[in-house]
Residue frames as qw, qx, qy, qz and C-alpha x, y, z in Angstrom:
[[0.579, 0.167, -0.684, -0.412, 78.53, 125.01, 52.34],
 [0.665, -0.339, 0.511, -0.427, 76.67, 122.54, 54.00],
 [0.279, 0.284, -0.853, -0.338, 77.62, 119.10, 53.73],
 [0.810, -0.075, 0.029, -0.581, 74.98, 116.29, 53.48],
 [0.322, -0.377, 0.848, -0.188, 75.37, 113.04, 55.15],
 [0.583, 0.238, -0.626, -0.460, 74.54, 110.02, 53.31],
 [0.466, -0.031, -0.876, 0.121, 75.51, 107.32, 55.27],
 [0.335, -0.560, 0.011, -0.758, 72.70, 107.49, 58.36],
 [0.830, -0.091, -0.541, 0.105, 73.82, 104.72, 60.04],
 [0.622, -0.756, -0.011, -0.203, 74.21, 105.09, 63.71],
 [0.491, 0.309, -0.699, 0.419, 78.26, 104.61, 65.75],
 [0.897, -0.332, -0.285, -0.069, 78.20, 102.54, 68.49],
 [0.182, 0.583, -0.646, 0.457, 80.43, 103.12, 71.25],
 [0.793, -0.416, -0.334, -0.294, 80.44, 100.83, 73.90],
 [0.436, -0.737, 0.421, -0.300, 81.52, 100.56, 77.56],
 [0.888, -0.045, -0.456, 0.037, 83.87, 98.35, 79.01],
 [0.361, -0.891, 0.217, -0.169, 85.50, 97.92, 82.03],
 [0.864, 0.041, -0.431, 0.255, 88.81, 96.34, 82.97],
 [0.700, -0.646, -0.130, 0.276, 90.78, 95.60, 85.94],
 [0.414, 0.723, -0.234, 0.502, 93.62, 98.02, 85.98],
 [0.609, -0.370, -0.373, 0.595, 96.44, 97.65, 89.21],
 [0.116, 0.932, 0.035, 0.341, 96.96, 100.98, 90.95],
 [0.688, 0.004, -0.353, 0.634, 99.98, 102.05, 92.23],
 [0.087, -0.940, -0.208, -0.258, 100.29, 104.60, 94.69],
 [0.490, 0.463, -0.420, 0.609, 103.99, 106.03, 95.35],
 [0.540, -0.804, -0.247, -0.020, 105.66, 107.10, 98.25],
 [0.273, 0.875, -0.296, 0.267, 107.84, 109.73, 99.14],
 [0.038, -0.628, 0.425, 0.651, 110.84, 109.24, 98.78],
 [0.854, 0.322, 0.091, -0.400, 110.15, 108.40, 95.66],
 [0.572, 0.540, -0.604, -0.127, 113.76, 106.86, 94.67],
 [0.343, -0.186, 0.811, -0.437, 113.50, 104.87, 97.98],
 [0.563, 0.414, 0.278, -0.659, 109.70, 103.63, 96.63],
 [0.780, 0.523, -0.229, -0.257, 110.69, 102.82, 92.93],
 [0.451, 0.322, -0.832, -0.017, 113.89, 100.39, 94.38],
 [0.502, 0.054, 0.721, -0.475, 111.26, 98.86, 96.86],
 [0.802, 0.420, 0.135, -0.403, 109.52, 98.19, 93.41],
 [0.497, 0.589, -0.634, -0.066, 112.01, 97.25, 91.54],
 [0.258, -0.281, 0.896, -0.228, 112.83, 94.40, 94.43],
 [0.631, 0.103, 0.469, -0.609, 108.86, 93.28, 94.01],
 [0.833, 0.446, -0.026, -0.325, 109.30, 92.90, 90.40],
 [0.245, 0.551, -0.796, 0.058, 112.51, 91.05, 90.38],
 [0.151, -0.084, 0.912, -0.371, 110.42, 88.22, 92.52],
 [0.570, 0.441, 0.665, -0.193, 107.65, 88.06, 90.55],
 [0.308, -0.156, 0.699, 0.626, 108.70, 88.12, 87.26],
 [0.162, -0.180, -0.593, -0.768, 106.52, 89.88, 84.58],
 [0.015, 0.501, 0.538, -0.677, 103.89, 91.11, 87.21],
 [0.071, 0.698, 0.165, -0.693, 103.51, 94.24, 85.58],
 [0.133, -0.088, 0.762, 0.627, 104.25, 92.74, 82.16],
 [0.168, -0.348, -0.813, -0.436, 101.15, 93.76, 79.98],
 [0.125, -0.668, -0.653, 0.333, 98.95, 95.24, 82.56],
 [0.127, -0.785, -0.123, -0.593, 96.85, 99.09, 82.42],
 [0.587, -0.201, -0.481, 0.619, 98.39, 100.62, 85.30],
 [0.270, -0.881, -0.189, -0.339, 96.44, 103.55, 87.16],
 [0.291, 0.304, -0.373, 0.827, 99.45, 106.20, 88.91],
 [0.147, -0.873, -0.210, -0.415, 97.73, 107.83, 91.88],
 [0.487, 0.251, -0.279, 0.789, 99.20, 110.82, 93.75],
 [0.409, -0.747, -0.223, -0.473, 96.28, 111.96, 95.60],
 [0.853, -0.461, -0.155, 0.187, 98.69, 111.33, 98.85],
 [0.771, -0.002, -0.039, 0.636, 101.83, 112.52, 97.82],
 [0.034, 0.897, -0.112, -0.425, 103.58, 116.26, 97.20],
 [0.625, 0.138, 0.571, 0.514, 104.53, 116.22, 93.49],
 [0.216, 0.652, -0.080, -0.723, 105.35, 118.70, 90.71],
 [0.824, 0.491, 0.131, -0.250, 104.95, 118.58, 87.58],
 [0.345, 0.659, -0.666, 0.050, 108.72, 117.67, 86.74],
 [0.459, -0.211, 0.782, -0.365, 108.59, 115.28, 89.70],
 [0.810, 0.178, 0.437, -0.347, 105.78, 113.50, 88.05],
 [0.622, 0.706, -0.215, -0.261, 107.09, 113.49, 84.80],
 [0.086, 0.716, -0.683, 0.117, 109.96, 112.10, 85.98],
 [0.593, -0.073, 0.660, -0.455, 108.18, 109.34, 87.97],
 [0.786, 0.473, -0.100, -0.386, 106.50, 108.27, 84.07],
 [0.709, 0.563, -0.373, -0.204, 109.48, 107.93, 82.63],
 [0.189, -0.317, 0.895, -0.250, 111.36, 105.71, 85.62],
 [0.633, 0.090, 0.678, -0.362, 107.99, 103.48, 85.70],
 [0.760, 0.579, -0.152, -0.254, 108.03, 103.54, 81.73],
 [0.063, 0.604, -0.788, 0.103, 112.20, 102.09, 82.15],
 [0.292, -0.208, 0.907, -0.222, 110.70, 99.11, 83.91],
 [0.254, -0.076, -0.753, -0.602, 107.56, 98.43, 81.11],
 [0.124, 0.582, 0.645, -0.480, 104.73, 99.86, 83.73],
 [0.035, -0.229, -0.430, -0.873, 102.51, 101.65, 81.64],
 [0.009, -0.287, -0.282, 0.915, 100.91, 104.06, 82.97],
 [0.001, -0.569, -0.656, -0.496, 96.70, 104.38, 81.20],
 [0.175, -0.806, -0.217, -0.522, 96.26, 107.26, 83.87],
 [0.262, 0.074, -0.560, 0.783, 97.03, 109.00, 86.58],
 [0.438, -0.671, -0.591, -0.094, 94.43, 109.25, 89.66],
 [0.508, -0.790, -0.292, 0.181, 93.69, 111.87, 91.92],
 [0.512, 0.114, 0.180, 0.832, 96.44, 114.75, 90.33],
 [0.120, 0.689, 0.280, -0.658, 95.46, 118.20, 90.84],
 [0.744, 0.589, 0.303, 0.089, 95.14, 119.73, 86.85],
 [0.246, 0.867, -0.432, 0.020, 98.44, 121.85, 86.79],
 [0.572, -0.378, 0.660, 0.309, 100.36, 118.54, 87.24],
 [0.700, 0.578, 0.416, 0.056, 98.93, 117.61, 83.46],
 [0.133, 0.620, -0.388, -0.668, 100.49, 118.79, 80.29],
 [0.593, 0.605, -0.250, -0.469, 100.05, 117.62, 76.80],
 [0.676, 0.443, -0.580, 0.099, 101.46, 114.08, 76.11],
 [0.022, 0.366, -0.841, 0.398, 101.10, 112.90, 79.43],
 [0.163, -0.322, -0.922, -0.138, 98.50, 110.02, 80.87],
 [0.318, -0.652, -0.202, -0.658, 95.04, 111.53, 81.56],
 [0.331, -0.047, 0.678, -0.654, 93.40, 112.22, 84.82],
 [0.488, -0.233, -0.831, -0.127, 91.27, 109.39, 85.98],
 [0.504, -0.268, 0.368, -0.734, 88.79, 109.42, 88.50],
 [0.469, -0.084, 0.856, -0.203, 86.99, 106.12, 90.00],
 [0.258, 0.024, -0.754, -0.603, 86.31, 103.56, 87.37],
 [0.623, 0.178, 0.533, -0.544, 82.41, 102.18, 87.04],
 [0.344, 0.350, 0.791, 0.365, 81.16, 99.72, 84.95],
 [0.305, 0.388, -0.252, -0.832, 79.73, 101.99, 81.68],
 [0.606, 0.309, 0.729, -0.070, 76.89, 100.92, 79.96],
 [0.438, 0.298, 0.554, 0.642, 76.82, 100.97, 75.88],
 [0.388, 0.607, 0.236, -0.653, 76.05, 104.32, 74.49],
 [0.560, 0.192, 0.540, 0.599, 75.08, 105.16, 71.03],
 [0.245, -0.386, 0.098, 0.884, 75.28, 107.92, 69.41],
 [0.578, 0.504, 0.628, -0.133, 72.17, 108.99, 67.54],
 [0.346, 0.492, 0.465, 0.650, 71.90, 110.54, 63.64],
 [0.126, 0.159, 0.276, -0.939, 70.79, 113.86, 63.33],
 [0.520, -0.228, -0.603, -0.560, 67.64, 112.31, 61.93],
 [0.603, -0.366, -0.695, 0.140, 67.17, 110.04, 64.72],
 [0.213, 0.146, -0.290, 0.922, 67.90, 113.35, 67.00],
 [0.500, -0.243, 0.140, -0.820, 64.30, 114.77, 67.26],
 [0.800, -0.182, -0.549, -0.158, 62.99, 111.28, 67.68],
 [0.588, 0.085, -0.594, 0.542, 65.32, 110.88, 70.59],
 [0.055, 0.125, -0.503, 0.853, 63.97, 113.67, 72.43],
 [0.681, -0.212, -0.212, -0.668, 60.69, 112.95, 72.19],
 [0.800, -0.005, -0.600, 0.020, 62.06, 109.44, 73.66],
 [0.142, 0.552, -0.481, 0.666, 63.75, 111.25, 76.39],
 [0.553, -0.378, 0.027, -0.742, 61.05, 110.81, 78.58],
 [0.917, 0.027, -0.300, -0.261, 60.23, 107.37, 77.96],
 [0.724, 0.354, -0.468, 0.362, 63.88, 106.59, 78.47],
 [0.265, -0.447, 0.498, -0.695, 64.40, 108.41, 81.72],
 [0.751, -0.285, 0.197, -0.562, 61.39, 106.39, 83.29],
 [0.978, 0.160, -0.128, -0.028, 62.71, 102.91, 81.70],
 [0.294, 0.719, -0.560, 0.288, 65.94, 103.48, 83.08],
 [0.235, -0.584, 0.654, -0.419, 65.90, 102.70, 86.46],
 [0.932, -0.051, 0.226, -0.279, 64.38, 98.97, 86.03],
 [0.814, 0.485, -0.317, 0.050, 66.86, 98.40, 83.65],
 [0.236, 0.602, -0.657, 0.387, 69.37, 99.24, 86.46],
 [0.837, -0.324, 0.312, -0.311, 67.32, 97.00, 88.93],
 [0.985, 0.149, 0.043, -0.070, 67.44, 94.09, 86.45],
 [0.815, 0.389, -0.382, 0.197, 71.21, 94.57, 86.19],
 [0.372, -0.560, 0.527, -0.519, 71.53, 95.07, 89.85],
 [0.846, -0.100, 0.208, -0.480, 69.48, 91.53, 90.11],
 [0.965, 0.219, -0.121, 0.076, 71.66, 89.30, 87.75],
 [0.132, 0.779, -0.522, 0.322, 75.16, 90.73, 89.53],
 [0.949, 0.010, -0.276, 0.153, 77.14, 87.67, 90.46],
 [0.320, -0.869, 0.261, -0.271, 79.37, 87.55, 93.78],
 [0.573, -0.461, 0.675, 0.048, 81.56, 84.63, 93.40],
 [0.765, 0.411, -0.351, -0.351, 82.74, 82.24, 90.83],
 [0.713, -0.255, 0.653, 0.021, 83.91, 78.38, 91.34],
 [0.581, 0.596, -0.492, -0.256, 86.70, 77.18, 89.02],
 [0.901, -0.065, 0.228, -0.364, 86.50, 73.52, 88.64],
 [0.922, 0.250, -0.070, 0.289, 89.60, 72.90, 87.38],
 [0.710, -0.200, -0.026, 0.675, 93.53, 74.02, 87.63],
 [0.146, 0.950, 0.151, -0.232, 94.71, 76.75, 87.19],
 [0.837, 0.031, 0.135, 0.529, 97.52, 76.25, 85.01],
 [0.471, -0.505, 0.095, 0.717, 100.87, 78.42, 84.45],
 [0.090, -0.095, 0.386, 0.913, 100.41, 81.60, 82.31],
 [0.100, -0.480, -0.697, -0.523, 96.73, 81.64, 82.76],
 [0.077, -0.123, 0.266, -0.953, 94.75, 84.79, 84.84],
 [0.195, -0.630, -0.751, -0.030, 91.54, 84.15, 86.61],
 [0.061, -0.052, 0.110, -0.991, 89.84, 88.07, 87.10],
 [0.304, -0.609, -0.701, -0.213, 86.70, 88.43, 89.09],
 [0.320, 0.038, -0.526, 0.787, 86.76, 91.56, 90.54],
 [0.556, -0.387, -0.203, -0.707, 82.91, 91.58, 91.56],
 [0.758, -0.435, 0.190, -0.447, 83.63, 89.24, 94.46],
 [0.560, -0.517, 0.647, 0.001, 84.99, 86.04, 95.64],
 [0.691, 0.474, -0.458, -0.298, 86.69, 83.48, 93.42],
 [0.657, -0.315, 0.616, -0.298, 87.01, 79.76, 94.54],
 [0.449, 0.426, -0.774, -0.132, 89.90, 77.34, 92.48],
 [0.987, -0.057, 0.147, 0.002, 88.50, 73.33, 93.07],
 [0.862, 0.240, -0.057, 0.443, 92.74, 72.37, 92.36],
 [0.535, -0.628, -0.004, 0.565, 95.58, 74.46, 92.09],
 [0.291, 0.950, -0.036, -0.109, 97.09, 77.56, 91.02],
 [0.833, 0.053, 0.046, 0.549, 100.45, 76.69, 89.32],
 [0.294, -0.724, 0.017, 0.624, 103.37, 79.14, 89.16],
 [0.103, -0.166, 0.375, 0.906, 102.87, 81.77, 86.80],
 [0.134, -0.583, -0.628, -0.498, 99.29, 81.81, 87.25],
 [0.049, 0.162, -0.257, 0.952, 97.30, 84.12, 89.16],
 [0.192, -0.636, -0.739, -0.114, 93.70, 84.62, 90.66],
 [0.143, 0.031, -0.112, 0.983, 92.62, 88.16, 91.20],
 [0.205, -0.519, -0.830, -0.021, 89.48, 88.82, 93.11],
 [0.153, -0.671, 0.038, -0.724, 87.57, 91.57, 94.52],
 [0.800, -0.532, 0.231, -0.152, 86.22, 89.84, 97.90],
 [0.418, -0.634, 0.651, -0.008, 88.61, 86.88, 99.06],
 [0.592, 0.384, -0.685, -0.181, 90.38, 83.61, 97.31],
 [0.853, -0.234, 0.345, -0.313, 89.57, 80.54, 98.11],
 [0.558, 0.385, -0.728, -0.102, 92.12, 77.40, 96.43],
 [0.761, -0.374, 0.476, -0.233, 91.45, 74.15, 97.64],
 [0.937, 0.320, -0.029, 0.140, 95.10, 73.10, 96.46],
 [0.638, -0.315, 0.118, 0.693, 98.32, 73.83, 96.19],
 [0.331, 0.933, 0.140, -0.013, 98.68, 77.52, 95.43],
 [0.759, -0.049, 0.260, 0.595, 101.85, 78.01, 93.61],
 [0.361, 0.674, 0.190, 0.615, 100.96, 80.78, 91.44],
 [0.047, 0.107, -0.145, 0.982, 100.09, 84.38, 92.52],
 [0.312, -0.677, -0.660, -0.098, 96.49, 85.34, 94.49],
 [0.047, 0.158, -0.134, 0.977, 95.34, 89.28, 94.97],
 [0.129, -0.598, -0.787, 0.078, 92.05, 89.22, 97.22],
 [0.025, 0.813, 0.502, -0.295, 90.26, 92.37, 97.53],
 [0.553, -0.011, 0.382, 0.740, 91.82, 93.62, 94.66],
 [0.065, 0.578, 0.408, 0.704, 89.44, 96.78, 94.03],
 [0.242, -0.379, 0.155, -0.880, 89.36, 97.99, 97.32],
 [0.767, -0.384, -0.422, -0.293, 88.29, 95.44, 100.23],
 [0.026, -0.576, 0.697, -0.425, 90.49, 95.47, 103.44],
 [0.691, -0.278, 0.410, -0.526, 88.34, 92.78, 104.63],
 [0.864, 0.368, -0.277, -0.203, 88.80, 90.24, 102.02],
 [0.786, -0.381, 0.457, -0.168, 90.69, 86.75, 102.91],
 [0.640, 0.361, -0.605, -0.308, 93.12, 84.35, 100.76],
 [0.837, -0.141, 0.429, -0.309, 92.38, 80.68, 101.87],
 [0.619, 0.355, -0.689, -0.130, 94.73, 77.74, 100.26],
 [0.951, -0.281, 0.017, -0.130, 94.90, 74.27, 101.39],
 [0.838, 0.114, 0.057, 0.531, 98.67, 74.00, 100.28],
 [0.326, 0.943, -0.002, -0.059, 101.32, 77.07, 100.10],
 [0.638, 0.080, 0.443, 0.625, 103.86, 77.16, 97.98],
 [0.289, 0.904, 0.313, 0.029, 102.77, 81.40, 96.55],
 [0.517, 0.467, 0.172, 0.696, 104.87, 83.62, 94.50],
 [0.088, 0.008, -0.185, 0.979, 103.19, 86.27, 95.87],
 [0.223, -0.424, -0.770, 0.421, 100.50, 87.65, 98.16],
 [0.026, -0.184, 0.075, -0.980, 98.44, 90.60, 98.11],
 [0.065, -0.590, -0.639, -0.489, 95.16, 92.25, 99.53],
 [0.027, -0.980, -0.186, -0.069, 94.01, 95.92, 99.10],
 [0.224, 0.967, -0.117, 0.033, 96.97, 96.64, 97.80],
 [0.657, -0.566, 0.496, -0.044, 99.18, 94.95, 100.55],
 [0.781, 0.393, -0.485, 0.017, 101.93, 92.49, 98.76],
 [0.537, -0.678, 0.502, -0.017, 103.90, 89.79, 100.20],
 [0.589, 0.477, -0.500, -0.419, 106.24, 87.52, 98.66],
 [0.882, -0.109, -0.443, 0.116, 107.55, 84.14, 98.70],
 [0.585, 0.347, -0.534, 0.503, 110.50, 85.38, 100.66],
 [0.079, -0.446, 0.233, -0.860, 108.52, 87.45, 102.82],
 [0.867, -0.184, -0.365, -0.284, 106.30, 84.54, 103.58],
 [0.508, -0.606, 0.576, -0.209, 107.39, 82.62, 107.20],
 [0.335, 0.343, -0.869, -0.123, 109.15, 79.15, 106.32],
 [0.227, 0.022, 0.914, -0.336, 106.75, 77.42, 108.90],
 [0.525, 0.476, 0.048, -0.704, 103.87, 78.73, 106.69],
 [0.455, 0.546, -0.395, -0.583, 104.63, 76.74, 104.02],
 [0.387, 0.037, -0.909, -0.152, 103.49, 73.56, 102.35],
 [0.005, 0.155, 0.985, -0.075, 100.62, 74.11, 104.70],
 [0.022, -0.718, -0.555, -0.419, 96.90, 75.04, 104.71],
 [0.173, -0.206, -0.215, 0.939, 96.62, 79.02, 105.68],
 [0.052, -0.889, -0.436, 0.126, 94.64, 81.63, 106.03],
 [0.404, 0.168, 0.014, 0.899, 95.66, 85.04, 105.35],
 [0.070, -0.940, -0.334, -0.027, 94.24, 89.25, 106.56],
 [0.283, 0.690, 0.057, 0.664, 94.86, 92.10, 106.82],
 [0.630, -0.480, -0.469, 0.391, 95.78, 93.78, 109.58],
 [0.241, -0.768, 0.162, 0.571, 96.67, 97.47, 109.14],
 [0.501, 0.702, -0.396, -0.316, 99.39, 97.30, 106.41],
 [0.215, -0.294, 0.930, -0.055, 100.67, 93.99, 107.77],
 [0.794, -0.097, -0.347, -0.489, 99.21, 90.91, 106.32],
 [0.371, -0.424, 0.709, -0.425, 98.77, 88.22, 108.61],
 [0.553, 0.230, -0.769, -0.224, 98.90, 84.29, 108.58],
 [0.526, -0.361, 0.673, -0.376, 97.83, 81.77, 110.72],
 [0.022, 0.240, -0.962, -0.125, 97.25, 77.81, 109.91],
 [0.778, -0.164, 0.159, -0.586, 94.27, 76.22, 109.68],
 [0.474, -0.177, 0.807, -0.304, 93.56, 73.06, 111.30]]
């Protein structure tokens, strides 16, 4: 029996991307998860709310290991939206998918089967009209934003296409999470993650510190870890290796 589709209206699916932290263990792994447990006990609700991306492309893990790994990082209210760089016999039913590197996705939709032969006849067209479209959205791609006011406590500046630069300050329990480097010309109180998608080169810049907590490419430091002469004045921060490094600016 064939059934016949009335409604010929078209579904819309549509791309989006969002910033998801990635952890990446290390063996041991019960050594690893009370090195985490310390991080999040000093920054308080970090991990609260966030898509968290597992990857093990580094490690030696079975599938009991991993499983095990879930349900320790599930104990502390990481949640886990995938798991990067897992061979496919770590995987079973009812665990987070494999993930590969995220890209911005552009809307698709999904034609009728009416709209089907049209479509291929469009195929062409569409092919050829593609790549301007990716010029034009190559052309309007935006490498920095400048926030012109505080940043006040419980509020998340995300800009991971590039540098982000706070006119005031970042109170504590706010955050600023950049791809390239952070710039605060204030007192940064909150939290500030520069090259936060993968930038070893990226820079955090405050006129004041006073930070919860440090990171970039991956790298964390906290307040405690932070040098007592460091503080309350204007720094610089890099990378160095896995060491971040501090110096004063004049």
């Amino acid at each position: 029996m064939t059934k016949v589709l009335t409604d010929t209206r078209s579904i819309r699916i549509k791309g989006r991307s969002f910033l998801a932290l990635v952890l990446s263990p290390e063996p041991p792994l019960e050594t690893w998860l009370t090195r985490l447990d310390d991080l999040a006990s000093r920054s308080a609700g970090f991990f609260l709310g966030r898509p968290v991306v597992l990857d093990v492309a580094d490690i030696e893990i079975d599938r009991g290991q991993l499983k095990k790994l879930i349900d320790e990082l599930g104990k502390r209210n990481v949640r886990i939206m995938g798991i990067e760089g897992g061979r496919p016999s770590l995987f079973e039913p009812g665990m987070p998918p494999a993930m590969r590197g995220g890209r911005p996705a552009p809307d698709v939709e999904i034609p009728t089967a009416e709209a089907g032969a049209d479509a291929k006849m469009a195929g062409a067209d569409e092919l050829t009209s593609a790549a301007p479209q990716a010029e034009q959205q190559a052309a309007r791609t935006i490498s920095s934003i400048v926030i012109r006011e505080p940043v006040r406590s419980g509020q998340s500046v995300i800009f991971p296409e590039g540098d982000v630069t706070v006119v005031g300050s970042v109170a504590s329990g706010a955050e600023i999470i950049a791809g390239g480097s952070v710039h605060i010309y204030g007192t940064l109180r909150g939290r500030a993650l520069a090259g936060s998608v993968g930038n070893a080169s990226a820079r955090i810049f405050c006129r004041r510190l006073e930070a919860e907590l440090l990171a970039i490419d991956g790298v964390y430091k906290t307040a405690e870890d932070m040098a007592p002469n460091l503080r309350g004045q204007a720094v610089q921060l890099w990378l160095e290796g896995d060491s971040i490094m501090a110096e004063r600016l004049n």
